[in-house]
C-alpha positions in Angstrom: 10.4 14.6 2.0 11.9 17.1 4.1 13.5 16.2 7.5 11.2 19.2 9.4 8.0 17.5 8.3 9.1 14.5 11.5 8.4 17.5 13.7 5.0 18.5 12.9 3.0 18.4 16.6 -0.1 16.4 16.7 -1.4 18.8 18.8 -1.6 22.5 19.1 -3.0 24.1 22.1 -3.4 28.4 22.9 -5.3 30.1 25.5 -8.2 28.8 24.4 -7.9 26.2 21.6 -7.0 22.9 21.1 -6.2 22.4 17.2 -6.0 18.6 16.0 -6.2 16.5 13.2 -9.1 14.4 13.3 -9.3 10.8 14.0 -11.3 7.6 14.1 -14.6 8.2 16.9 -14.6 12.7 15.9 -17.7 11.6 13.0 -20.5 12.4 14.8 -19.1 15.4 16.4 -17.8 16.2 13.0 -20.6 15.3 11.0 -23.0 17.7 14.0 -20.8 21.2 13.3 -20.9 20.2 9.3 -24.5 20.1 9.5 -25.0 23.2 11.3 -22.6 24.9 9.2 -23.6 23.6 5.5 -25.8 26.2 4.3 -22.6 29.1 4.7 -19.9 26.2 3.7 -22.3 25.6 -0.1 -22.3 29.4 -0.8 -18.2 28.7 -1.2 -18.6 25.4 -3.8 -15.4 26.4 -5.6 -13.4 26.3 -2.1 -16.1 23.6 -0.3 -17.4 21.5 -3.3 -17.5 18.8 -0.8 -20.6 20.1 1.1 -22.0 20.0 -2.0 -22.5 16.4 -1.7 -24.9 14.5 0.8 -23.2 14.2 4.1 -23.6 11.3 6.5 -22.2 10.3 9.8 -20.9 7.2 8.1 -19.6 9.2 5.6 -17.9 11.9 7.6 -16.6 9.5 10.2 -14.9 7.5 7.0 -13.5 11.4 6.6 -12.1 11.4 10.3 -10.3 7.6 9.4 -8.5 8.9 6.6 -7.4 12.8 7.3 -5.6 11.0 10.0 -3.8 8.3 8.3 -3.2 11.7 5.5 -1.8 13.0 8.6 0.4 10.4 10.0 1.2 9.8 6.5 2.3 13.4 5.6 -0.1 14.0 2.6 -2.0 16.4 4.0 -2.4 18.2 7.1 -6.6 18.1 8.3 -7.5 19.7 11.6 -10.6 20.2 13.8 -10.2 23.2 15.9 -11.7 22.6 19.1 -12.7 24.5 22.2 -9.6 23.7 24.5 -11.6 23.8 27.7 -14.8 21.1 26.8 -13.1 19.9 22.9 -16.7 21.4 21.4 -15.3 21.2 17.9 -15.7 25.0 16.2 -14.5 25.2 13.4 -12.1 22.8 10.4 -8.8 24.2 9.3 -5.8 22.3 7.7 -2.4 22.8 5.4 -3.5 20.8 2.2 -2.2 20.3 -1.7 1.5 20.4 -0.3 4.0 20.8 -3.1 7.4 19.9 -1.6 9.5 21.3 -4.4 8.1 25.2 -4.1 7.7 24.1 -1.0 4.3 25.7 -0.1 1.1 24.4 1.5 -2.9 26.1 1.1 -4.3 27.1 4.5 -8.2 26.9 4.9 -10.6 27.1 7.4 -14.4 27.4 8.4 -16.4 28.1 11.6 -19.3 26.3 12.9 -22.2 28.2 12.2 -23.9 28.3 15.7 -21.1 30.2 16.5 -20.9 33.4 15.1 -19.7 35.4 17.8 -17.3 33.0 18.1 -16.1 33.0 14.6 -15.7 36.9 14.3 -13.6 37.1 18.2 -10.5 36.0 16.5 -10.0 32.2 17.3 -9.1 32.2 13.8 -6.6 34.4 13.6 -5.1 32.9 16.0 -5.2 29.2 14.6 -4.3 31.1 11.2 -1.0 32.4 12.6 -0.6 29.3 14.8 -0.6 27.2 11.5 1.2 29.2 9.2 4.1 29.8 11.8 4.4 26.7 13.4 4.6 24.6 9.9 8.1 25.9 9.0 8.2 26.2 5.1 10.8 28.9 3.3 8.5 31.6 3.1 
């Protein structure tokens, strides 16, 4: 494992985010912007096959549990982006399927669908740039 990866922040905050992995009590906040966003994340089932399945708050607060062991564990990198000022969760973004010998990691992301105007006012180009800069990998 490479030395860097002891320096990945738990927390990223910008003007007006607050980017997190999740953890153990997000579920039902989780679960809430997965529900109002599954009819756009099911059009996607090659990059979302997950929404695919039934979702429950049970089952997405499981979720929350393990992305942050995956986190703390350095398996993969889950995160909730949240608004910085009131932690409204908007959108899921993470660096997942690290290969350590390339190295490289995937970026993804997807906004909560109540919030369009949100999702199109560049929030996520800014957690885009945030993730992909401050996760230092030989480019």
């Amino acid at each position: 494992m490479r030395e860097w990866l002891h320096d990945i922040p738990d927390v990223i905050i910008t003007e007006r985010l607050l980017i997190r992995p999740p953890k153990a009590g997000d579920g039902a906040a989780y679960f809430q912007a997965i529900v109002e966003s599954l009819d756009d994340l099911r059009k996607w089932p090659a990059a979302m096959g997950w929404a695919l399945a039934e979702q429950t708050p049970e089952g997405t607060e499981a979720f929350c549990q393990a992305c942050r062991i995956a986190f703390d564990e350095k398996q993969d990198f889950p995160l909730l982006i949240t608004l910085r000022d009131d932690q409204t969760i908007v959108g899921s973004s993470g660096l997942h399927r690290p290969d350590w010998s390339v190295p490289k990691l995937e970026i993804g992301w997807w906004p909560v669908r109540v919030m369009p105007a949100w999702s199109q006012s560049g929030e996520f180009d800014e957690e885009g740039a945030l993730a992909f800069f401050t996760r230092p990998t030989r480019r």
